[in-house]
C-alpha positions in Angstrom: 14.5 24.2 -14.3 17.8 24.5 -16.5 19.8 21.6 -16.0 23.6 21.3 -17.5 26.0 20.3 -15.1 24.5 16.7 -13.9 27.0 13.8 -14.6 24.4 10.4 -13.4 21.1 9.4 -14.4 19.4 7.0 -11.4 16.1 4.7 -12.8 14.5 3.0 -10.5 11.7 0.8 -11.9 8.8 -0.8 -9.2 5.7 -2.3 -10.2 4.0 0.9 -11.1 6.3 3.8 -11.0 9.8 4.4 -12.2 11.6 6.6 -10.1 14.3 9.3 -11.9 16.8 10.8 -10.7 19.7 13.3 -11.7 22.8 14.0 -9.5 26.1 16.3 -10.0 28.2 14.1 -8.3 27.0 13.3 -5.0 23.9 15.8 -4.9 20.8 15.1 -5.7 19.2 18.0 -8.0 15.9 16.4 -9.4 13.8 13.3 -8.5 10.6 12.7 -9.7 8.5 8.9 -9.2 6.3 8.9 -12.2 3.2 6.7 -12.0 2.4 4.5 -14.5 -1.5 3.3 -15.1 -2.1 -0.3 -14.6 -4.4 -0.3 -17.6 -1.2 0.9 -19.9 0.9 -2.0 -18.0 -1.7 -4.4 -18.9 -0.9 -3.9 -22.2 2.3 -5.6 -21.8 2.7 -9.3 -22.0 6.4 -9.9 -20.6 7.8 -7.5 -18.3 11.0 -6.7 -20.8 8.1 -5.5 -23.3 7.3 -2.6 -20.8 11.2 -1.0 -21.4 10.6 1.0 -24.5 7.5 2.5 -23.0 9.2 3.4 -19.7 12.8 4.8 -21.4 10.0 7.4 -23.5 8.4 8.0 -20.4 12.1 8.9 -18.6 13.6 10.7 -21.7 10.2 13.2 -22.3 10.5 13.6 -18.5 14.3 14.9 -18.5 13.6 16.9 -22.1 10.4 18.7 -20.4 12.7 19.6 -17.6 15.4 21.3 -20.0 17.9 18.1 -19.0 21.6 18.4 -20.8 22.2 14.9 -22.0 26.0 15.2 -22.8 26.6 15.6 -19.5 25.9 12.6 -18.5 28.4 10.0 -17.9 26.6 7.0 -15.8 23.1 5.9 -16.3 22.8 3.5 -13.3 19.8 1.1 -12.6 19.5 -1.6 -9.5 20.8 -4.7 -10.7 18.1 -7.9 -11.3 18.4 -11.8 -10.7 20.8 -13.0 -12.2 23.7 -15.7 -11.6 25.4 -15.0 -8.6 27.8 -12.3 -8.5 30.5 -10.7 -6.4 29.5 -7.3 -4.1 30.0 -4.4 -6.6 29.2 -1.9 -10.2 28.6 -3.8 -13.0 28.1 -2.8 -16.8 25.0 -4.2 -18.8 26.8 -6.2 -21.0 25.4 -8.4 -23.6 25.4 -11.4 -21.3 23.6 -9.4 -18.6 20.8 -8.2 -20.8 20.3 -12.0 -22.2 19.9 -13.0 -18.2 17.6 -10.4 -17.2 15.3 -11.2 -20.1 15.9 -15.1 -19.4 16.3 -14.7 -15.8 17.9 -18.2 -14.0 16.4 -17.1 -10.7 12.7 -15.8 -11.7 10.8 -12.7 -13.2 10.6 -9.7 -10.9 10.2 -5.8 -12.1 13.6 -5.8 -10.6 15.1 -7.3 -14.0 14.0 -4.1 -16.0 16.8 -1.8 -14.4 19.6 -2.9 -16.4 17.7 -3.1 -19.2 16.5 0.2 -18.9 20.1 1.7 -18.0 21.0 0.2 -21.6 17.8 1.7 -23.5 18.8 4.9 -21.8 22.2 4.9 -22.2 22.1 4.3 -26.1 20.1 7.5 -26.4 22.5 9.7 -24.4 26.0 9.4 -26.1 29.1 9.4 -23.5 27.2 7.6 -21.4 27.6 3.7 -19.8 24.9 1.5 -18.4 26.1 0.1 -14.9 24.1 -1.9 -12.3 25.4 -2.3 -8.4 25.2 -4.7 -6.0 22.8 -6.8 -7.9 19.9 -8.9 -5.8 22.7 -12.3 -6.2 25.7 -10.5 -4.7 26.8 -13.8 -3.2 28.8 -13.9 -0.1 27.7 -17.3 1.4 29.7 -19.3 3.8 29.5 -22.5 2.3 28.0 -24.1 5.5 25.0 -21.7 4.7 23.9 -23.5 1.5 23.5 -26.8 3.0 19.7 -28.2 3.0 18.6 -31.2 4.3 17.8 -32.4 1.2 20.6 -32.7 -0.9 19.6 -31.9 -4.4 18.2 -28.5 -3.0 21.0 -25.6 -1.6 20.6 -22.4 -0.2 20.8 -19.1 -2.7 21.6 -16.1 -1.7 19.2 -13.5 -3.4 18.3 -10.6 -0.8 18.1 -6.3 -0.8 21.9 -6.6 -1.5 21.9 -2.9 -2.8 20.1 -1.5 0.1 21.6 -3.8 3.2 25.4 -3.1 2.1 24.3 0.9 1.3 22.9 1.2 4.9 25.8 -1.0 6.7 28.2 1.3 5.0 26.4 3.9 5.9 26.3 3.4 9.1 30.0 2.7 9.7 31.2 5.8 8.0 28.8 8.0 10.7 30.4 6.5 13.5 34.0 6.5 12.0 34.7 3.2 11.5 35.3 0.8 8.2 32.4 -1.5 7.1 35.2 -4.2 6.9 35.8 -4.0 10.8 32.3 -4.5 11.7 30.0 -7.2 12.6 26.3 -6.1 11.8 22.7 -7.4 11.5 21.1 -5.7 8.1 17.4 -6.2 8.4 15.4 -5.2 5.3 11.8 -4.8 5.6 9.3 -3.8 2.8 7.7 -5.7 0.2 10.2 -8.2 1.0 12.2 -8.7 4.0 15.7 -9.9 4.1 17.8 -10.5 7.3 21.3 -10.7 6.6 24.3 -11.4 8.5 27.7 -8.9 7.9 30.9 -10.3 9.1 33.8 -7.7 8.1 32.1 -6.5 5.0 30.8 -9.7 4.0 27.0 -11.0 4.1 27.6 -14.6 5.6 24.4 -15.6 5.7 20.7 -14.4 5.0 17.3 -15.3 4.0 15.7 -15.8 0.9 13.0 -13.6 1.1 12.2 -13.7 -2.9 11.3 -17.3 -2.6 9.4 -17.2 0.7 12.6 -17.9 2.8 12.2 -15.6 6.4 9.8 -13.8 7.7 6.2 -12.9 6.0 6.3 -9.2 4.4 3.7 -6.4 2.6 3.0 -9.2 -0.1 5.7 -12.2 0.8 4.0 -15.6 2.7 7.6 -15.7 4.3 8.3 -19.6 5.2 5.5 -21.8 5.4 4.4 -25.2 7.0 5.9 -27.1 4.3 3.1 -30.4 4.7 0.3 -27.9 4.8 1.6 -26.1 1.7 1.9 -29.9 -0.2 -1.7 -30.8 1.0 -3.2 -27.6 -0.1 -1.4 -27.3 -4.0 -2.4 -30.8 -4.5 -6.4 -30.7 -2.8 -6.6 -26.8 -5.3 -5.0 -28.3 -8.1 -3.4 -25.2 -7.8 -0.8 -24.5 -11.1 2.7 -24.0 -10.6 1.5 -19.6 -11.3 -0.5 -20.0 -8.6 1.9 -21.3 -6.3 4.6 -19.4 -7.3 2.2 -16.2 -6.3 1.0 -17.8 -3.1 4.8 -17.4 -1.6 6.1 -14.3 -3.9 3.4 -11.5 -4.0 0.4 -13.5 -2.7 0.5 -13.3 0.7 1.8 -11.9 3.8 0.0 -7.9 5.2 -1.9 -8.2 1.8 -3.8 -11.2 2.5 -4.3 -10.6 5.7 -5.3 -7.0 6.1 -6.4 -6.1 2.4 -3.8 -3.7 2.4 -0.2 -3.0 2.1 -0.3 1.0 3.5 1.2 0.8 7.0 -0.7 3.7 7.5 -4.2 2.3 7.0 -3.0 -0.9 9.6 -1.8 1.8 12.3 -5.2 3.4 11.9 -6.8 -0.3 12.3 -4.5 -0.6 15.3 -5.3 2.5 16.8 -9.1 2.4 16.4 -9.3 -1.4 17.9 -8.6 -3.9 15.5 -7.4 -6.7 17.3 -6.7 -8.7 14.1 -4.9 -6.2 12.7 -2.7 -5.4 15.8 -2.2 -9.1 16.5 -0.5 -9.7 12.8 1.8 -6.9 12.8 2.9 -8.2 16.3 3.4 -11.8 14.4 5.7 -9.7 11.2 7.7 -8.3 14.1 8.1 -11.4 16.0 9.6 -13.2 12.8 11.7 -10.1 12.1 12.7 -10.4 15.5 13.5 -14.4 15.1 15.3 -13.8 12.1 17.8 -11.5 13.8 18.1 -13.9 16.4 19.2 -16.7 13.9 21.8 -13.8 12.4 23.0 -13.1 16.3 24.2 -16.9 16.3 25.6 -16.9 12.7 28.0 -14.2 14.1 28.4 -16.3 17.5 27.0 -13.4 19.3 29.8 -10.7 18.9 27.7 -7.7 17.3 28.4 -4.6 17.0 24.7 -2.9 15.8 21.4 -4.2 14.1 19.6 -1.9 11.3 16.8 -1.8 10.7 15.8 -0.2 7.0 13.4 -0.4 4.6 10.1 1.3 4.1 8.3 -0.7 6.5 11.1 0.9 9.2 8.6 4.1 9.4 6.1 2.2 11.2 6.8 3.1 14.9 4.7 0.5 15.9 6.8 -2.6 14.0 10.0 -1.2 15.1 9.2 -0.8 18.8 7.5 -4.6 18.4 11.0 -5.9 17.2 12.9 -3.7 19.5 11.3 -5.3 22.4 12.8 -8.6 21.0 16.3 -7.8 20.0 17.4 -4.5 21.9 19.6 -6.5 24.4 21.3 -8.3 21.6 23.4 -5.0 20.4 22.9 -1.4 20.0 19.6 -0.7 17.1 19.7 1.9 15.0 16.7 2.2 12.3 17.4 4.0 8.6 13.8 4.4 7.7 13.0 4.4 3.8 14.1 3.2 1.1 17.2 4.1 0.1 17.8 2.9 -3.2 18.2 5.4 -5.3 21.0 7.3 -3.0 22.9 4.1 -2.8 22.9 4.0 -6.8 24.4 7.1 -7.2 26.9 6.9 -4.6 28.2 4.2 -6.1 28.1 6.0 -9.4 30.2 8.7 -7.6 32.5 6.4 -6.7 33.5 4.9 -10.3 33.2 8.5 -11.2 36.0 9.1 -8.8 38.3 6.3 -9.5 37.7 4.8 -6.2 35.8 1.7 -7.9 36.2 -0.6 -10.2 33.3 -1.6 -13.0 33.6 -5.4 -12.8 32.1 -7.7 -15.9 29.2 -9.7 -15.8 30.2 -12.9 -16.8 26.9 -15.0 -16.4 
């Protein structure tokens, strides 16, 4: 595969696979998810120790594959928790790589994609290491941050990259400007993420990272606050513990023993009560989640999306449908689009029709 036209490099890093990908412009010519055995990530004591051994692992793939690197111009990566930030392309700045090492929110594989972009981009010259629409876009209302308990505000830290790719998305397929529309973004994977868009602006949405919304593939989702006290404190559980209890501890994992929608259709399908009963209970606080969004926007919506890898699942969509389908048109964008949105808004700088903004921290 002879490869010398391509102008943006996409990395995508989950917990055990990076996904590459190479675009000219706006089309997509190669994308490959490489796998990465847990025994070589146990190796790895932090998660920013794993960047060197992932940027070999991307730079062998492109030189096996005859890849041109002075061609390329962007090296774009999703953007990780850091302070909050505006909707938009960043470049991985000093400042930026200090915070995704030293992360103010918490540690998540997300935090290695700007890091990576900057490993990768030092090794192809021409090139500049951009982020977009980083996990803390922050486009709260300032009624949305208010707690009952003073000391404690509301963060906005949801699939900002993926809910405002899709919502854009959808407004250019029916002709219209993202800015003019009211929407209903729900994300649902690993993590879900319900988020309200008033005229191109995410008013209000759960914090799914920190167990805020509904339970997910591995997220608890909120929990009986009292019961969760009662139980740290009778387990002596440490603050790792609890912090995996609401993050990656819980939700069709514990449950089911599984996260492949798949297997739980085929458990469905064959009989399995339990099985049937808790994807009807993910759907149901999907569904409740979208009706809190419906009265953030005061009722006047103009679609729900649905997205998302979990979105494939026929039978979790028709469950929420059933709840929300006389709310507003649905329209579902099954899968994860991540990497697409990354280099469309690499195309877009590439263009001139975006700005790089600076991370200030």
């Amino acid at each position: 595969m002879h490869m010398n036209s391509f102008n943006i490099l996409v990395v995508n890093p989950k917990d055990r696979l990076t996904q590459i990908a190479v675009y000219d412009n706006h089309k997509l010519m190669y994308l490959i998810n490489r796998k990465h055995p847990g025994d070589d990530l146990a190796g790895f004591r932090t998660l920013p120790d794993q960047v060197e051994y992932r940027k070999d692992i991307i730079l062998n793939e492109l030189k096996n594959n005859d890849f041109v690197f002075d061609q390329v111009k962007i090296v774009i990566s999703r953007g990780g928790l850091l302070k909050p930030v505006q909707s938009g392309v960043y470049a991985v700045n000093e400042k930026m790589t200090q915070d995704l090492i030293q992360s103010p929110v918490g540690e998540d594989i997300i935090n290695l994609g700007g890091l990576l972009a900057e490993a990768l981009s030092k090794e192809i010259p021409g090139s500049v290491p951009l982020v977009a629409d980083p996990t803390v876009v922050d486009e709260l209302e300032d009624v949305a941050r208010i707690t009952g308990y003073p000391e404690l505000q509301r963060r906005s830290v949801f699939h900002a990259l993926s809910q405002k790719a899709v919502a854009k998305q959808h407004a250019e397929m029916n002709s219209k400007k993202y800015e003019d529309l009211n929407l209903i973004v729900a994300h649902i994977g690993n993590g879900t993420t319900v988020g309200a868009h008033r005229k191109g602006r995410v008013i209000d949405v759960n914090q799914g990272f920190d167990g805020d919304g509904p339970f997910s593939s591995i997220r608890s989702g909120s929990l009986p606050m009292g019961e969760v006290v009662r139980m740290c404190f009778d387990k002596q559980m440490t603050k790792e513990q609890v912090h995996c209890l609401i993050t990656h501890c819980g939700g069709l994992n514990a449950h089911l023993g599984t996260t492949s929608i798949t297997e739980i259709e085929k458990m469905v399908e064959t009989g399995d009560n339990h099985a049937r009963l808790v994807m009807e209970a993910m759907a149901y606080q999907i569904s409740k989640s979208i009706g809190e969004m419906f009265a953030v926007l005061q009722t006047e919506v103009d679609a729900i999306l649905i997205t998302g890898d979990l979105a494939h699942s026929n039978l979790l969509v028709h469950n929420i449908l059933t709840h929300v389908d006389k709310m507003a048109p649905v329209f579902v964008y099954a899968g994860d689009n991540d990497v697409q949105a990354m280099a469309t808004n690499a195309n877009r700088v590439l263009k001139g029709e975006m700005e790089v903004l600076e991370y200030m921290g």
